[in-house]
N, C-alpha and C positions, 0 to 999 in steps of 0.2 A: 223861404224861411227854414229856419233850422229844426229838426226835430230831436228828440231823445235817443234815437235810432243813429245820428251825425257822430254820435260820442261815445268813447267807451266809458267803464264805469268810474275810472278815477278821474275823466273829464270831467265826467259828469258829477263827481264828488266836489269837483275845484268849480263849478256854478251853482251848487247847493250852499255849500259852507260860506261863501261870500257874504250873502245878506244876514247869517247866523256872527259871523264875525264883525259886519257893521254894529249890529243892536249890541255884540258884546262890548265891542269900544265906545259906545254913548253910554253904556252904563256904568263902565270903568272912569269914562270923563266925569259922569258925575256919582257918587256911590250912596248918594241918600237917595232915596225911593224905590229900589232897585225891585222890588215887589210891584210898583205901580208901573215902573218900566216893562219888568220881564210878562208881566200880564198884557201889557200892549202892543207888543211884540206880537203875541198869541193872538190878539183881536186883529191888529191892522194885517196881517197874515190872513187871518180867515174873509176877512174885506177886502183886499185885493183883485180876490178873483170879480169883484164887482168893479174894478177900477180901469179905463183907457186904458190901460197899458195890460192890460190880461186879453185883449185880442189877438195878443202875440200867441203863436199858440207855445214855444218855448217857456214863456214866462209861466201861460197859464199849467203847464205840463210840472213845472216847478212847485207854485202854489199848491196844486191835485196830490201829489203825492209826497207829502208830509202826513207822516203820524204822528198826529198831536200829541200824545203821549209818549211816545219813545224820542222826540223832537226835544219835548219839555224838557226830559230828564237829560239828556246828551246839552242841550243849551245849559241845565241849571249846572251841571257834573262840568262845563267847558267853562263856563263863568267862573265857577270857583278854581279851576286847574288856572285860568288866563288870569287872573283877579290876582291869585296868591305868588305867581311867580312875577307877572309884569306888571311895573308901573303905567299908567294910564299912556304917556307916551308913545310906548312900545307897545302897547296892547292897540291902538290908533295904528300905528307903521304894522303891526302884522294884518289888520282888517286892510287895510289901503293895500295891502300886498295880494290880499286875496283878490279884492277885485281888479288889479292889471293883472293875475293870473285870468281870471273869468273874463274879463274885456279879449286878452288875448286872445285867449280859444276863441272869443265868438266872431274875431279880428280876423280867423279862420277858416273857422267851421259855419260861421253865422251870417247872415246878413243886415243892413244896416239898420231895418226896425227890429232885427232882434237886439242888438247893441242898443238900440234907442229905447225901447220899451224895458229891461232887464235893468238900463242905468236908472229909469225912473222909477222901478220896482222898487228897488233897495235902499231910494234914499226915500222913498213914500214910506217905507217900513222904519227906517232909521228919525222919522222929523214924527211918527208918532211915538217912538220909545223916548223921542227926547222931550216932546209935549205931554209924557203922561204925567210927569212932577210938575208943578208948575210954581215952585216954592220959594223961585226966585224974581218976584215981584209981575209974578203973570207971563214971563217970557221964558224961554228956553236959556240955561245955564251957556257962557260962554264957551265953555270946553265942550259941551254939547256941538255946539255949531260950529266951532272948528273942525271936527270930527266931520257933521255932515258937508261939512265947506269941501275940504279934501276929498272924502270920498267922492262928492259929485266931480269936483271938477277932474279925479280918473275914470271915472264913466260919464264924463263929458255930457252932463247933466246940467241946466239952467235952472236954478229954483230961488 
């Protein structure tokens, strides 16, 4: 398995940013509730580290070092910078961009439960920003689940 030590820092910025890029394209798919989203993001984050897929120690290395509060504000400051220049579309192709950047490296650097654990991280994070509204007759908005559809199937993800 891959450790933090494998990569240098702007490797290791392009495995950070990816799951902050998912949650921002489900929020852009859908842009009403985006407070119950961006708060979920922050919960299912801090749950994680309780989840399968945090035995990775990569993954869980990921999860550990996030500051909640300088996290918050760089998501809330990225949402608005992504939100106001791209339409949802675009804001969806640059998160799916980030993670074949992240699959790549760990295509290299990583081994295949790090790729297996890392792809189910991010859509575990991405299916509870998209369950935090639920305002569309109890289920996840369609543009939601396209977004998660996509991103799973580039980190080759079953869900």
């Amino acid at each position: 398995m891959a450790s933090r030590d494998d990569f240098t820092d702007a490797e290791w910025q392009v495995l950070a940013a990816a799951p902050e890029a998912v949650g921002l394209a489900v929020l852009a798919a859908d842009p009403f509730g985006a407070v119950e989203e961006r708060t979920a993001m922050f919960e299912a984050w801090r749950r994680s580290a309780e989840q399968p897929f945090a035995d990775n120690q990569l993954v869980l290395t990921l999860i550990r070092n996030r500051d909640a509060w300088g996290e918050e504000m760089r998501l809330r400051t990225a949402r608005e910078e992504a939100l106001s220049s791209l339409p949802p579309d675009e804001t969806k192709a640059w998160a799916v961009e980030r993670c074949r950047q992240a699959m790549a490296l760990l295509e290299v650097k990583g081994a295949p439960e790090d790729r297996e654990s890392y792809g189910r991280w991010i859509v575990y994070l991405a299916e509870n920003v998209a369950e935090a509204v639920r305002g569309h007759g109890g289920r996840v908005d369609p543009a939601e689940r396209a977004v998660i559809d996509e991103v799973a199937a580039v980190l080759n993800v079953k869900h």
